[in-house]
N, CA and C of each residue as an Amber inpcrd file, in Angstrom:
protein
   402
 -14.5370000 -21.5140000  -1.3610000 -15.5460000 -20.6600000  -1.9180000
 -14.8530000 -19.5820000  -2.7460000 -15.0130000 -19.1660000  -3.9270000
 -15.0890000 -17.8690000  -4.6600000 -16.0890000 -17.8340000  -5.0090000
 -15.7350000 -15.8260000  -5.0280000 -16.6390000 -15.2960000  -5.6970000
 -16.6320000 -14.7890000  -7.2420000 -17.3550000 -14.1610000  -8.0050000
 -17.1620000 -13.8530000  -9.2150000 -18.1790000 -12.5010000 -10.2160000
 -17.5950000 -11.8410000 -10.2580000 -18.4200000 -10.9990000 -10.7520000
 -18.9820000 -10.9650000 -12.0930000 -20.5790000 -10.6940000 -11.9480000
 -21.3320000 -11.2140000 -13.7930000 -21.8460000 -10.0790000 -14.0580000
 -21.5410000  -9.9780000 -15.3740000 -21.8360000  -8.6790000 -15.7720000
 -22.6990000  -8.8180000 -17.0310000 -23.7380000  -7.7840000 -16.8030000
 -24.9620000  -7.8390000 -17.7590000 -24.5590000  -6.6630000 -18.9070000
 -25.0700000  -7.0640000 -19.9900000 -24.8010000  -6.1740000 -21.1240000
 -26.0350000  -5.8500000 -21.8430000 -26.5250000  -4.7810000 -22.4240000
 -27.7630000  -4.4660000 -23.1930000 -26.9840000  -4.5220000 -24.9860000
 -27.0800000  -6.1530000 -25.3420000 -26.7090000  -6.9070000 -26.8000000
 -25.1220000  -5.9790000 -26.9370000 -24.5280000  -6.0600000 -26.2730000
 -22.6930000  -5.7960000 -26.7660000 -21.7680000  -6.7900000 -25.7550000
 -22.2160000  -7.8740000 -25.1980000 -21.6660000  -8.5470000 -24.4430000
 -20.5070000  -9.1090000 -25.6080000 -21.1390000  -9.7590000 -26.4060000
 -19.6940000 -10.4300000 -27.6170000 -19.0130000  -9.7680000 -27.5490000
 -18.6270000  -8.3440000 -27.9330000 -18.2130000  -7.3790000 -28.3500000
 -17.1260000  -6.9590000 -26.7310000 -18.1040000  -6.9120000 -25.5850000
 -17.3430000  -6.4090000 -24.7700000 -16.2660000  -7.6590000 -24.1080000
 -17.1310000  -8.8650000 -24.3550000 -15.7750000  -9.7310000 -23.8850000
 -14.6720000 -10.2000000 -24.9650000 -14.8350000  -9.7020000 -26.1970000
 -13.7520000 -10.0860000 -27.2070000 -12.7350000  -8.9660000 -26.6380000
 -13.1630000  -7.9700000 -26.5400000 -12.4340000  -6.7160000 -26.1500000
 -11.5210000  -6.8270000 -25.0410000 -12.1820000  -7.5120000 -23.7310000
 -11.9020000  -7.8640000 -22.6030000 -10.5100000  -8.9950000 -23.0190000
 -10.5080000 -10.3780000 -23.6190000  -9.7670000 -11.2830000 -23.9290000
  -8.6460000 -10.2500000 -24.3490000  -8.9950000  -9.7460000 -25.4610000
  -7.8090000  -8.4580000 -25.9620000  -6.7140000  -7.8230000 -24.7900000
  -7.7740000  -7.3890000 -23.9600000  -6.8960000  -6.5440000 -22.8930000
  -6.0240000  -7.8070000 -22.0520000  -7.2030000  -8.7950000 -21.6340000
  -6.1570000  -9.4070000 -20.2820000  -5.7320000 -10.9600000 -20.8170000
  -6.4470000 -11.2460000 -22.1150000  -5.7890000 -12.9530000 -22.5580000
  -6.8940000 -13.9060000 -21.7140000  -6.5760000 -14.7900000 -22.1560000
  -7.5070000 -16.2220000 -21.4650000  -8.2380000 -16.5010000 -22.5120000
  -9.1620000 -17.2940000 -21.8540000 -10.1730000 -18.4730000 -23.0420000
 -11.3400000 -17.7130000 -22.7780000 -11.7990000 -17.7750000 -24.1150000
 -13.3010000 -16.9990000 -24.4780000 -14.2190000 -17.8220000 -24.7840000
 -14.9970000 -18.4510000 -24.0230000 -16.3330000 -19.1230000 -24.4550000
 -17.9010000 -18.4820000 -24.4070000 -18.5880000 -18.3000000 -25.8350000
 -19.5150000 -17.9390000 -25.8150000 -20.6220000 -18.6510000 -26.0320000
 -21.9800000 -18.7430000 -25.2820000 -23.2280000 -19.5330000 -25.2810000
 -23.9980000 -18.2370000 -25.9940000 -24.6550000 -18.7320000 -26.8030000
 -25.8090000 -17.8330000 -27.8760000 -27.1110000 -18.1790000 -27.2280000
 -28.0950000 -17.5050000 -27.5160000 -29.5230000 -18.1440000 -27.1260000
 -29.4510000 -19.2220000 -27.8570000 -29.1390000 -19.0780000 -29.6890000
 -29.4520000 -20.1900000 -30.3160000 -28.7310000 -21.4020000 -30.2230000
 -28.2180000 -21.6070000 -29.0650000 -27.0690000 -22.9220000 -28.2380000
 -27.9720000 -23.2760000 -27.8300000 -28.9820000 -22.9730000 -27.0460000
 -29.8060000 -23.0550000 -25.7090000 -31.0470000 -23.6820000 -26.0480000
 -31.1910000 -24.4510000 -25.0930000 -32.9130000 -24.7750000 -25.4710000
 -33.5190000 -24.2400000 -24.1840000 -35.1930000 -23.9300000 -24.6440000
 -36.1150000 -23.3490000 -23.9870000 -36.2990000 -21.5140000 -23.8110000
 -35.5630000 -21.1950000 -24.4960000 -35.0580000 -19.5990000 -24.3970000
 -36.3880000 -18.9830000 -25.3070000 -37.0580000 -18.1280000 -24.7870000
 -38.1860000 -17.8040000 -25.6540000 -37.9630000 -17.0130000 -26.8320000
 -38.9940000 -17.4320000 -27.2410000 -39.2080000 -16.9810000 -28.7000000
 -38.4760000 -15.6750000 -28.8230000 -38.5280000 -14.5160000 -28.1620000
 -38.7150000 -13.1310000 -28.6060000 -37.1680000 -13.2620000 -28.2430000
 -36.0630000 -13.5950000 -27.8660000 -35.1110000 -13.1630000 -27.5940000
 -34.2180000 -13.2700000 -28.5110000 -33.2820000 -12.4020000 -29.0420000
 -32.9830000 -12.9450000 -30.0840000 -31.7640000 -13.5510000 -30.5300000
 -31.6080000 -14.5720000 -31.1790000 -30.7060000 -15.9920000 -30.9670000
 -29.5750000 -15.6450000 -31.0410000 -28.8780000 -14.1550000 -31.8610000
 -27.4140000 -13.9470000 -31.3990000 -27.0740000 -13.5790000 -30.0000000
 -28.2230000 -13.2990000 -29.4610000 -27.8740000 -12.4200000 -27.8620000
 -26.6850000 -13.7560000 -27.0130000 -25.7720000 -13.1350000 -26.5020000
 -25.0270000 -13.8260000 -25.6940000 -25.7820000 -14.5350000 -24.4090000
 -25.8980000 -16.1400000 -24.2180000 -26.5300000 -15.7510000 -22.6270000
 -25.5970000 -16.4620000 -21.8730000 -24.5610000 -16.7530000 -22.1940000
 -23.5010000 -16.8510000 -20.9570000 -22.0310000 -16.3440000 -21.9520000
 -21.5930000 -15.9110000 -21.1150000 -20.6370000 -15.5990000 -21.8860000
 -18.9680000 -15.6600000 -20.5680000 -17.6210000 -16.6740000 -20.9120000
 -16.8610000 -16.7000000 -19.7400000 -15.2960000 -16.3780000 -20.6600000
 -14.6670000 -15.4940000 -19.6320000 -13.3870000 -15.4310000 -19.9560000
 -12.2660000 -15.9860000 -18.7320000 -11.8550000 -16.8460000 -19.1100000
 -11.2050000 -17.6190000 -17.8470000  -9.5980000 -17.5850000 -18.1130000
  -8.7110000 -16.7740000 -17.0670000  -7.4940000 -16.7030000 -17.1040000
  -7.2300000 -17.8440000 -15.7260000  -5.2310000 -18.0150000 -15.6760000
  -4.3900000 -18.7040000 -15.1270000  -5.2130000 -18.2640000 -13.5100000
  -5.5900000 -17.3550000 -13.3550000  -5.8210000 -16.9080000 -11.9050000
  -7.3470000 -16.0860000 -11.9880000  -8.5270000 -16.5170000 -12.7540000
  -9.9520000 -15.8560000 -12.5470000 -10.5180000 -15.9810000 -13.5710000
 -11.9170000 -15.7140000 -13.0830000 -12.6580000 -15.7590000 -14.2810000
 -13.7500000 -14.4540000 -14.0830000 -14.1080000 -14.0930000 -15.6860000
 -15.0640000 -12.9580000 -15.7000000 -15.7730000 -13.5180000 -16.4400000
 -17.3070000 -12.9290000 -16.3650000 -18.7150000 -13.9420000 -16.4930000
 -19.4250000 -12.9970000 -16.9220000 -20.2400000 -13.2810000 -17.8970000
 -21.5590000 -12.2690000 -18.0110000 -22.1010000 -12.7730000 -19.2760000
 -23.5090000 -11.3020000 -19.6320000 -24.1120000 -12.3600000 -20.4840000
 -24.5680000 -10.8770000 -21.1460000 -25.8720000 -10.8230000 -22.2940000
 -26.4390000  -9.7650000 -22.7680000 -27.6060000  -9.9760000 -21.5100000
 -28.4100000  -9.0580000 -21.3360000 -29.5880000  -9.4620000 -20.8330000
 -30.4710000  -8.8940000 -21.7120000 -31.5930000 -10.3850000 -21.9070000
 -32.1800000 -10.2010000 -23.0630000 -33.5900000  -9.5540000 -22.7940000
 -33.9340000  -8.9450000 -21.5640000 -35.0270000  -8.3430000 -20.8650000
 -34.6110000  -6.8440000 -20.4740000 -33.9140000  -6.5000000 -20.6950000
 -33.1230000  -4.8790000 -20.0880000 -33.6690000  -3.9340000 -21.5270000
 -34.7690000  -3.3120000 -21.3680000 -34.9670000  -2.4550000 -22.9830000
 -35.4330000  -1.4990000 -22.5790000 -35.1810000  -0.5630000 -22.1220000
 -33.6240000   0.0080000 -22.5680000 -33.0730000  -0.0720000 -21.5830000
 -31.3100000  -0.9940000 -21.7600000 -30.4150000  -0.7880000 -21.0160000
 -29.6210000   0.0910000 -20.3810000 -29.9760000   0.0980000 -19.1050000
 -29.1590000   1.1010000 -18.1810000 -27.7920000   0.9550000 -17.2370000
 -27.2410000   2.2160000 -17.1310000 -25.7290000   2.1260000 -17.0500000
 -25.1120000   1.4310000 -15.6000000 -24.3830000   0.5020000 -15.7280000
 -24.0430000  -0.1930000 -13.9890000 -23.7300000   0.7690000 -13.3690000
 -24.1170000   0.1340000 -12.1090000 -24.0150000   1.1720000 -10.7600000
 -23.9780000   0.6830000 -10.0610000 -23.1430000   1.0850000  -8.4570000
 -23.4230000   0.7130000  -7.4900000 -22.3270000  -0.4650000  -7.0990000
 -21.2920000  -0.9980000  -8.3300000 -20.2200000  -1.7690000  -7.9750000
 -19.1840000  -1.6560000  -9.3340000 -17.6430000  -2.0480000  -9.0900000
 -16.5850000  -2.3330000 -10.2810000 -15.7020000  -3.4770000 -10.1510000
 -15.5670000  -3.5870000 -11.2430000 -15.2520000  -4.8070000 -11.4570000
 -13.4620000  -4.5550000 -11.1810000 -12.9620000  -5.4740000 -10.0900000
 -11.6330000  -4.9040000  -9.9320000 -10.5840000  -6.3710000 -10.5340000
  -9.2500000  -5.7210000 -11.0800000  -8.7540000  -6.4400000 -11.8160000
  -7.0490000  -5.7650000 -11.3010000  -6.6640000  -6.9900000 -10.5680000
  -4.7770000  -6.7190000 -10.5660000  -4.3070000  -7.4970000 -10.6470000
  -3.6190000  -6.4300000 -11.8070000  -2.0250000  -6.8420000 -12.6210000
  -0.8170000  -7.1340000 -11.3790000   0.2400000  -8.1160000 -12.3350000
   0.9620000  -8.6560000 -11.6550000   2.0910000  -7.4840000 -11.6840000
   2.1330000  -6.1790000 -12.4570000   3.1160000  -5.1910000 -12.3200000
   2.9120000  -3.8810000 -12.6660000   3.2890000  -3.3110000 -12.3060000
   2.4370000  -1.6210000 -12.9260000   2.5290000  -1.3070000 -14.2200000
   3.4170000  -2.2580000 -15.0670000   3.3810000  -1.6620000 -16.7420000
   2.2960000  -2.3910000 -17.1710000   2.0060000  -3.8690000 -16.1180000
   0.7520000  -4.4100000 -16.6590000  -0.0940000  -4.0590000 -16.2670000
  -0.2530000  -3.6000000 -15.2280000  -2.0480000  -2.5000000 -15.0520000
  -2.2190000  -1.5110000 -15.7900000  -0.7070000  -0.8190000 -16.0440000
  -1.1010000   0.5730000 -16.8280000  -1.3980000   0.0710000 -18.4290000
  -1.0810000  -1.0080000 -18.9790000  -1.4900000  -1.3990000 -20.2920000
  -2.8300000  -1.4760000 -20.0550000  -3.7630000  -2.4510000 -19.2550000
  -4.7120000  -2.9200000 -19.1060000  -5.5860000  -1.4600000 -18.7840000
  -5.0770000  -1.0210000 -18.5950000  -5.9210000   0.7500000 -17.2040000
  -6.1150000   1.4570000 -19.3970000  -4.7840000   1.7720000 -19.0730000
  -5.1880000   2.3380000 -21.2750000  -5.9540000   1.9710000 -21.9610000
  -5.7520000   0.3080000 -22.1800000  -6.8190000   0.0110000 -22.6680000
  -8.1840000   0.0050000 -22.6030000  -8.5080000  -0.5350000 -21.4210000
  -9.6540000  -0.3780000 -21.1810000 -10.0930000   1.3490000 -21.0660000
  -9.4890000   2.3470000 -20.6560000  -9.6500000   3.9000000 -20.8300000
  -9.7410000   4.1640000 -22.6050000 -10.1440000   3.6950000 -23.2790000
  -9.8580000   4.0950000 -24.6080000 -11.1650000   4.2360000 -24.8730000
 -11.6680000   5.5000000 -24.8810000 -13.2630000   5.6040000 -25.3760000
 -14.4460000   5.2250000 -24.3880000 -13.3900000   5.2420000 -23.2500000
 -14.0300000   5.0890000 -21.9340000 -14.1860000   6.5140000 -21.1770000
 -14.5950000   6.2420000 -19.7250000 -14.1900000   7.6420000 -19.1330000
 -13.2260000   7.2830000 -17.7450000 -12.2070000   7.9360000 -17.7870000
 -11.0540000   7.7330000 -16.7240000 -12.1070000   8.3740000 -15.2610000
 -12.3590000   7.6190000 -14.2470000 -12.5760000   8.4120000 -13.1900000
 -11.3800000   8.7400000 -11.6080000 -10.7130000   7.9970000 -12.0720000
  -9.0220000   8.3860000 -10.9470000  -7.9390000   7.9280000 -11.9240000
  -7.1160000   8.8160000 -12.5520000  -5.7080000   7.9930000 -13.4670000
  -5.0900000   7.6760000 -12.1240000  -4.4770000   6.6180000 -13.4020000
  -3.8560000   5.3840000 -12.7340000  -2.6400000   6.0400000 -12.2380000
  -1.8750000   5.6900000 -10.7880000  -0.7740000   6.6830000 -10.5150000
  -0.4780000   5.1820000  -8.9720000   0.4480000   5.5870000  -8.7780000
   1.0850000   5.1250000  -7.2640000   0.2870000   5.5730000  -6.2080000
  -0.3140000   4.7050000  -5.4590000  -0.9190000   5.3540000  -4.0370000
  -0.1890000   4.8340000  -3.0460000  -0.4620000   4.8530000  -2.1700000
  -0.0490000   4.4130000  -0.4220000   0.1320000   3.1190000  -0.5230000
  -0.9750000   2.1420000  -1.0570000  -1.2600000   0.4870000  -0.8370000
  -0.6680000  -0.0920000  -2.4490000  -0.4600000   0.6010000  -3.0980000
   0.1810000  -0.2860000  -4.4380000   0.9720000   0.6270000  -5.6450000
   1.5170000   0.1140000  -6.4740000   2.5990000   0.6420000  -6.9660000
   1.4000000   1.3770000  -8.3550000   0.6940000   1.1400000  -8.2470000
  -0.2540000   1.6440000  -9.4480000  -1.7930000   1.2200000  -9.7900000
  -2.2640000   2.2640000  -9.5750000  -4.2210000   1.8290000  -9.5800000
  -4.8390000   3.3190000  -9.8230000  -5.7710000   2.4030000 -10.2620000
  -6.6200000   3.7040000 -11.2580000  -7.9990000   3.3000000 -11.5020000
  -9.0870000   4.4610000 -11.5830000 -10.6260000   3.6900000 -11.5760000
 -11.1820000   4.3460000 -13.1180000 -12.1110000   3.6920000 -13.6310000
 -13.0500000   4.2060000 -14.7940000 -13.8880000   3.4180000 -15.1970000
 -14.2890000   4.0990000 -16.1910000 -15.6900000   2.7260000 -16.9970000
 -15.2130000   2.7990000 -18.4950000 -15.2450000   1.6870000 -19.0470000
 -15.0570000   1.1020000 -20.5450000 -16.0300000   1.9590000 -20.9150000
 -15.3240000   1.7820000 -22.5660000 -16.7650000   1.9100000 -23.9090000
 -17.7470000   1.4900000 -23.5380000 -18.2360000   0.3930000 -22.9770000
 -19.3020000  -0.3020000 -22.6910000 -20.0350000  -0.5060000 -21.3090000
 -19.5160000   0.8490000 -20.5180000 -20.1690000   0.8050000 -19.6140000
 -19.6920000   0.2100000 -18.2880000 -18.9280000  -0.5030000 -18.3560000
 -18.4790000  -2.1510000 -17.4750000 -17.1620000  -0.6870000 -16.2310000
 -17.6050000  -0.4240000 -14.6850000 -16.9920000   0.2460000 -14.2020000
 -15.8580000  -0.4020000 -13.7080000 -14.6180000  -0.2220000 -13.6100000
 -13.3910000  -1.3530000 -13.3090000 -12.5220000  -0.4510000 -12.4050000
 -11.3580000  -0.8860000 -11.5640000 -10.8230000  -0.6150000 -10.5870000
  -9.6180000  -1.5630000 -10.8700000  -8.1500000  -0.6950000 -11.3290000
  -7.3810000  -1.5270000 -12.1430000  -6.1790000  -1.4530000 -10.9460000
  -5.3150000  -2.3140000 -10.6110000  -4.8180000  -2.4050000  -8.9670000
  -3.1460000  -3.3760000  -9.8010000  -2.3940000  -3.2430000  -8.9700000
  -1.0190000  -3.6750000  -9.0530000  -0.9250000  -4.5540000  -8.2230000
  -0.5990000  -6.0440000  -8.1190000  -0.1170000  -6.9240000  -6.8520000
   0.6680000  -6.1480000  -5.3480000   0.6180000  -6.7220000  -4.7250000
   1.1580000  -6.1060000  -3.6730000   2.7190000  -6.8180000  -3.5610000
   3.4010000  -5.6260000  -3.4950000   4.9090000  -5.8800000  -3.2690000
   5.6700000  -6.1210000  -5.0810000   4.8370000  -5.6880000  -6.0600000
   5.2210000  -5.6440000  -7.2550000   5.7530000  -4.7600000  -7.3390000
């Protein structure tokens, strides 16, 4: 069994997973409404409705949601992501902090050599973590 976290976007999903590929690499496949059959009329055919970025070790999932008007800000969970070394979390932690808002910089704690929490440009809250024993 895995699990996987999907993340809804109000129409910047393209945008936030091109961004995403940028930061961590892997394969970017995007489904449009206008891929899709049966998708109603009113939605509109660039909206992303699946959208997957699949690396050597995970995958991140999400879509626009084409019913969210007006889209409101996630809450209530983050999307956590660890690097195999602390220069690679702290690249990934920057990047994604760029026009974001930092809510713990990234620093050495007790349980790992480097982790740090915030939310992207786009909202998406993340929890950026170092392997253990890296």
């Amino acid at each position: 069994m895995s699990f996987n976290a999907y993340l809804f976007f109000g129409r910047t999903c393209r945008e936030a997973f091109t961004f995403y590929r940028d930061v961590f690499g892997g394969e970017l496949d995007l489904v449009t409404a206008a891929d899709m059959t049966g998708v109603p009329p009113e939605v509109d055919p660039a909206a992303i409705m699946h959208a997957s970025l699949t690396t050597p070790d995970g995958q991140l999932v999400g879509s626009d949601d084409p019913f969210a008007d007006p889209f409101g800000p996630v809450s209530g969970m983050r999307v956590c992501a660890t690097l195999p070394d602390a220069d690679a979390a702290r690249a990934a932690f920057d990047a994604l902090a760029d026009g974001g808002e930092v809510h713990q910089p990234f620093a050495a704690t007790e349980w790992s050599a480097g982790f740090g929490m915030l939310a992207d440009r786009f909202g998406t809250p993340w929890m950026i973590d170092t392997a253990r024993g890296a």
